[in-house]
N, C-alpha and C positions, 0 to 999 in steps of 0.2 A: 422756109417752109418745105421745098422740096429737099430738105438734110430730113427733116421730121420726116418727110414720109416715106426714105427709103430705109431710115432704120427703122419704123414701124412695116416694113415688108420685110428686113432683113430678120427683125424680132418674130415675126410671122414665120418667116423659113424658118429659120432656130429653131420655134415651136414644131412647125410641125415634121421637121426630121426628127426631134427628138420622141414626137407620140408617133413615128413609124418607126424610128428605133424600138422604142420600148414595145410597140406592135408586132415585130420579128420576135422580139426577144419571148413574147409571151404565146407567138405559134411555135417556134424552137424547144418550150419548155412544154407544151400541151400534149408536141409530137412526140419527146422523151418518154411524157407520160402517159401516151398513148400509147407507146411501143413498149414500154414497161409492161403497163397492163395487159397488153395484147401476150407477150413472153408470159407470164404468167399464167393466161387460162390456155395456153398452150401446154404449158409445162403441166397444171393441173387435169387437162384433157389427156394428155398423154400415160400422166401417171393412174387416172380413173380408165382408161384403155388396157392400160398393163394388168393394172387388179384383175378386170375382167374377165380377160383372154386368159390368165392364171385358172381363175374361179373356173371357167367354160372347161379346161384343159384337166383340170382336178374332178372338174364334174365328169367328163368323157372318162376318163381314167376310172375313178369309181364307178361308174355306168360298165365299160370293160371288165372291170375286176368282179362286178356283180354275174355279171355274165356268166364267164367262166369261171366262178364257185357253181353257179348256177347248172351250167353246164356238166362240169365233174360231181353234184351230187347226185344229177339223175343218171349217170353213166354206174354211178356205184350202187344207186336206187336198182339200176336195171340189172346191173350183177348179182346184188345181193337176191333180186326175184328170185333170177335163174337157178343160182344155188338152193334156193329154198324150195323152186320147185322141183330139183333135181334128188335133195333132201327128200323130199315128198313122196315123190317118187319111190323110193330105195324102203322109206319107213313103211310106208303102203305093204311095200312088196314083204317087207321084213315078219309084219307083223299078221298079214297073210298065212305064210310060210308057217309063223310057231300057232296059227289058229289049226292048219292043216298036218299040224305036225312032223311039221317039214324038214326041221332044225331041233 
């Protein structure tokens, strides 16, 4: 009887090395798969990051380039004034001069 009951202890160990075996084996496989996934929305965060900062960069650029068209229309806006008052000017006087019979 004590042969019976130490291979019913030894079937006991057997068993349960083998369900902590298979118990590593299935945190080994969850951590793979948790660092998988983890890689992943890393890789995904990374590349929704990059878009981004592109999109941000592209928009500042275009906000820039709006700018300065903006900028040089009103410098030509304010040229073209001047000449036209300058224009004005001259015509005024011009047409003065043939009212006075100057010319």
């Amino acid at each position: 009887m004590n042969e019976e009951r130490i291979q019913q202890v030894l079937e006991i160990e057997k068993q349960a090395q083998e369900i902590h075996d298979g118990a590593i084996r299935e945190a080994e496989q969850l951590l793979k798969q948790i660092d998988q996934e983890a890689q992943s929305l890393i890789e995904k965060a990374q590349i929704d990051a990059q878009e981004e900062a592109r999109r941000l960069v592209a928009s500042a650029q275009a906000e820039e380039e709006i700018a300065r068209i903006l900028a040089e229309t009103e410098e030509k806006i304010n040229r073209s004034k001047n000449l036209a008052k300058g224009n004005l000017d001259r015509a005024v006087s011009y047409v003065l001069d043939r009212i006075a019979g100057r010319e």
